[in-house]
C-alpha positions as a Markdown table, in Angstrom:
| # | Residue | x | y | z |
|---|---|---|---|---|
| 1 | Unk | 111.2 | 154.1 | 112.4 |
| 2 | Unk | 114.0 | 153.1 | 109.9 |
| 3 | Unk | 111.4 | 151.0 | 107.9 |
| 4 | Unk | 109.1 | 154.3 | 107.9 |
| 5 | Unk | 112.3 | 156.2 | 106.4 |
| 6 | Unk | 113.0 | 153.9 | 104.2 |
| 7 | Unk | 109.9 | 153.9 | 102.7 |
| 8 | Unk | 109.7 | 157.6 | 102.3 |
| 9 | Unk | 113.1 | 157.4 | 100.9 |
| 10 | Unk | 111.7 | 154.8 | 98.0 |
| 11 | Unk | 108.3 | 157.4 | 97.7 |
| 12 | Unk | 110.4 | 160.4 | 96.9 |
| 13 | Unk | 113.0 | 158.9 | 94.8 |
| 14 | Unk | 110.3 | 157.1 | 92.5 |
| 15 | Unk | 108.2 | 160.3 | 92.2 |
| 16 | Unk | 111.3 | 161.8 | 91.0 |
| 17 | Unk | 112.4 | 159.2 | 88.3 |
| 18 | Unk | 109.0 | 159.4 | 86.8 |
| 19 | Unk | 109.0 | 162.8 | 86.0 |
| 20 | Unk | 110.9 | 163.4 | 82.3 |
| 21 | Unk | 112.1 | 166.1 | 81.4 |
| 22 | Unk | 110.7 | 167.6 | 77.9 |
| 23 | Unk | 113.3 | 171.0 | 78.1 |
| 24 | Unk | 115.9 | 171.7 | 80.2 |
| 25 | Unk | 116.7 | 175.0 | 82.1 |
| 26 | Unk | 119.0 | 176.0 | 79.7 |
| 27 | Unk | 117.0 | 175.5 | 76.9 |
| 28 | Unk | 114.5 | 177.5 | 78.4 |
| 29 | Unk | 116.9 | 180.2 | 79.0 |
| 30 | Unk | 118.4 | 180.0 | 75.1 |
| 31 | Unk | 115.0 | 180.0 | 73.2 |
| 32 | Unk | 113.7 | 183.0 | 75.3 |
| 33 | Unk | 116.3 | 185.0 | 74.3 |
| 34 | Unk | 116.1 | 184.5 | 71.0 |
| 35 | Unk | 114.3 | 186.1 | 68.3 |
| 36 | Unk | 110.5 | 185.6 | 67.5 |
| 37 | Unk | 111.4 | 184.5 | 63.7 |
| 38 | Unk | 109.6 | 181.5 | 62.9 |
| 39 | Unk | 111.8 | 178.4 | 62.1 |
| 40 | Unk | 109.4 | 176.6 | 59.5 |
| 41 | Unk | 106.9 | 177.7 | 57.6 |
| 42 | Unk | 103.0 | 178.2 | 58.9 |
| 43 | Unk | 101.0 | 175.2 | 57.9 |
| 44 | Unk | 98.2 | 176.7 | 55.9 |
| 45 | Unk | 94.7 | 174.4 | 56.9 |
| 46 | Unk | 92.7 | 172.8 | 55.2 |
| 47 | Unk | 89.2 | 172.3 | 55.9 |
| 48 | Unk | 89.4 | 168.8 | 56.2 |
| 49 | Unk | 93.0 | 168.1 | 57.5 |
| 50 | Unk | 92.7 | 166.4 | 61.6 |
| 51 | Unk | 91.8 | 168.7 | 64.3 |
| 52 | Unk | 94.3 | 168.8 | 67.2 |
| 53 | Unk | 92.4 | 168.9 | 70.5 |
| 54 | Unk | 94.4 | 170.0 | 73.8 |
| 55 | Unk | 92.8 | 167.9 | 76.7 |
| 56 | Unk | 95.8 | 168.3 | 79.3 |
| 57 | Unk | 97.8 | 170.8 | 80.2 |
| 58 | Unk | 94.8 | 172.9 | 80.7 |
| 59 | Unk | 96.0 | 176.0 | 78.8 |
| 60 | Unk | 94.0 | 178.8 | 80.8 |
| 61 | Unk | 95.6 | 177.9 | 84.1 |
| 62 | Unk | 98.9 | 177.8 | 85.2 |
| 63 | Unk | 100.9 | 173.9 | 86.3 |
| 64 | Unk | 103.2 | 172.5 | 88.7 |
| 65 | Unk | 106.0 | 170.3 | 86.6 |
| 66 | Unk | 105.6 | 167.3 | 86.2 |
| 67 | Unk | 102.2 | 168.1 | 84.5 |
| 68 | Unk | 100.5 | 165.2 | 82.2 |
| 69 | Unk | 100.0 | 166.5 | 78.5 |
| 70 | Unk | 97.2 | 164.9 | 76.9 |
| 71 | Unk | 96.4 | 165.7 | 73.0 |
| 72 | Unk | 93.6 | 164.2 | 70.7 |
| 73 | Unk | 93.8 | 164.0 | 66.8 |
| 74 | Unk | 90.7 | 164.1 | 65.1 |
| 75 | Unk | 91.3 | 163.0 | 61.4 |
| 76 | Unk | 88.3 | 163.7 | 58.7 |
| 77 | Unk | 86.2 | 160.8 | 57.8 |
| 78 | Unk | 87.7 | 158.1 | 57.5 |
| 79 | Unk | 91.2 | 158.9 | 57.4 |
| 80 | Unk | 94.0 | 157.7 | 59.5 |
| 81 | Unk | 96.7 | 159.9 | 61.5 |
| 82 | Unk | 100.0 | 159.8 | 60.1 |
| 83 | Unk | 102.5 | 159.4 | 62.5 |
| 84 | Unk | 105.5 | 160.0 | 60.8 |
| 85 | Unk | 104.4 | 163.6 | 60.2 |
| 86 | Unk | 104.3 | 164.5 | 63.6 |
| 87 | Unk | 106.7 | 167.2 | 65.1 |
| 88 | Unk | 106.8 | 168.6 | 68.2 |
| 89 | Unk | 108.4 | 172.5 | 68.2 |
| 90 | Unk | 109.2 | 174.4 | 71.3 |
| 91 | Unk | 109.4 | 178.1 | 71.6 |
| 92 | Unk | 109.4 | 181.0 | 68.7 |
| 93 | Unk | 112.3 | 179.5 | 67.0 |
| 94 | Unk | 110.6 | 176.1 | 67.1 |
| 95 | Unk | 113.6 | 174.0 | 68.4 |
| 96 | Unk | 112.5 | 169.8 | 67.5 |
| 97 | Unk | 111.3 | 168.2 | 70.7 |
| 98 | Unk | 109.7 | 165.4 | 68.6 |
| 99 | Unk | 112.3 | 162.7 | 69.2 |
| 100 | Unk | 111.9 | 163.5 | 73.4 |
| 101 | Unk | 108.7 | 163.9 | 73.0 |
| 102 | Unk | 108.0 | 160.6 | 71.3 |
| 103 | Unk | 109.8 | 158.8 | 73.7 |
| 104 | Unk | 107.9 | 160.1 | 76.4 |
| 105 | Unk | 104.7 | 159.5 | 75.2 |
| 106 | Unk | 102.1 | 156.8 | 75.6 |
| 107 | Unk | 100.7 | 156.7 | 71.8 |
| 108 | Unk | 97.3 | 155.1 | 70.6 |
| 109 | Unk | 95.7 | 155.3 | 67.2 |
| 110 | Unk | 94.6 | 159.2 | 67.7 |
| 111 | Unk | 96.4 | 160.4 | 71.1 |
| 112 | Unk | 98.9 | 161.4 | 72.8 |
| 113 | Unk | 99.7 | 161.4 | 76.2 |
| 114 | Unk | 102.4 | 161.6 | 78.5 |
| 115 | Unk | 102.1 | 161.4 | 82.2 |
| 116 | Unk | 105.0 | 163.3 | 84.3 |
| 117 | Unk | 106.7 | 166.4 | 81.7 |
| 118 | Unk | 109.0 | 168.6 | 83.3 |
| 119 | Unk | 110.0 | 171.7 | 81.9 |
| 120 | Unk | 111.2 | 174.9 | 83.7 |
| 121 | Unk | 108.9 | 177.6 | 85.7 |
| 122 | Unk | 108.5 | 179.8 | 83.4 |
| 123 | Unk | 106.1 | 180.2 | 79.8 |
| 124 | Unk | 106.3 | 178.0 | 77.1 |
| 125 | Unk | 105.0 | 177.9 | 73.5 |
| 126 | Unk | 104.8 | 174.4 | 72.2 |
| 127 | Unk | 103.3 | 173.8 | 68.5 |
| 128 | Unk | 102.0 | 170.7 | 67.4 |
| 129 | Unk | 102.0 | 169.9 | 63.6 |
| 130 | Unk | 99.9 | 166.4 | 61.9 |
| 131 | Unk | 98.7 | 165.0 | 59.0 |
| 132 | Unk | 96.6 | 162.8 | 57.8 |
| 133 | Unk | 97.0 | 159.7 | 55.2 |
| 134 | Unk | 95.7 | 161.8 | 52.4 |
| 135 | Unk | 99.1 | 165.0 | 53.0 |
| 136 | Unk | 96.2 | 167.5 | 54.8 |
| 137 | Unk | 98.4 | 169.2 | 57.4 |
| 138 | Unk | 97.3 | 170.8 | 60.7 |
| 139 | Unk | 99.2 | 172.9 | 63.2 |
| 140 | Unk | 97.9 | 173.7 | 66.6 |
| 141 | Unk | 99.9 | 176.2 | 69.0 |
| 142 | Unk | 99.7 | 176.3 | 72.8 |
| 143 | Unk | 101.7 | 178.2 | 75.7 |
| 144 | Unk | 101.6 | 176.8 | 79.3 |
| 145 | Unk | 102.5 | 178.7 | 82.1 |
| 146 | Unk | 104.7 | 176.7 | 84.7 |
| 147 | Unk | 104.8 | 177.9 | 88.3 |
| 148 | Unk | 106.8 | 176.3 | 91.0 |
């Protein structure tokens, strides 16, 4: 019986040091309340700048924290992703989760993903912004709804 609790005990406690958390509560609560004024400027596309392809969270249903977020960059031709112009923006004022967001993730050539990201029940607006070798930005938007 105590080898049975101890195991559960190990189960619980390394589900709950995978999950990371990507926003906090209170950031949740600050960047709600404030205004929808857009922090940077919108990226204007070009035709052939990468294509930003939302695989996970699925955006049309609502998640249970920790959710995986998986995200595919599709450069033109022959050109390579530049990493360095990544940046990861949370809510309407576009607070920088890049740095947390980076160290999260699992990164390959084109992708993203991270496994366990926990933010807050609520809504949240995320936008993604990339470009490739060649200074052809792309921006991509996407709001996930977290239930408990």
């Amino acid at each position: 019986m105590k080898m049975i609790y101890l195991l559960a005990a190990s189960l619980m406690l390394s589900t709950q040091v995978a999950a990371q958390q990507l926003v906090n509560q209170e950031e949740y609560v600050k960047y709600q309340q404030l205004s929808a004024t857009s922090a940077i400027d919108p990226v204007t596309e070009d035709p052939k700048a990468p294509k930003i392809i939302i695989f996970q969270p699925e955006v049309t249903k609502t998640v249970k924290a920790p959710f995986s977020i998986e995200v595919f960059f599709r450069p033109y031709e022959n050109q390579r992703i530049s990493w360095r112009s990544f940046k990861a923006l949370y809510g309407s004022m576009q607070f920088d989760i890049t740095d947390r967001l980076l160290k999260m993730a699992t990164i390959s050539d084109n992708s993203l993903f991270i496994s366990n990201a926990d933010i807050p029940v609520g809504t949240h607006k995320i936008t993604l912004l990339i470009a490739d070798e060649m200074q052809r930005k792309a921006q991509k938007e996407f709001i996930v709804a977290v239930e408990k």
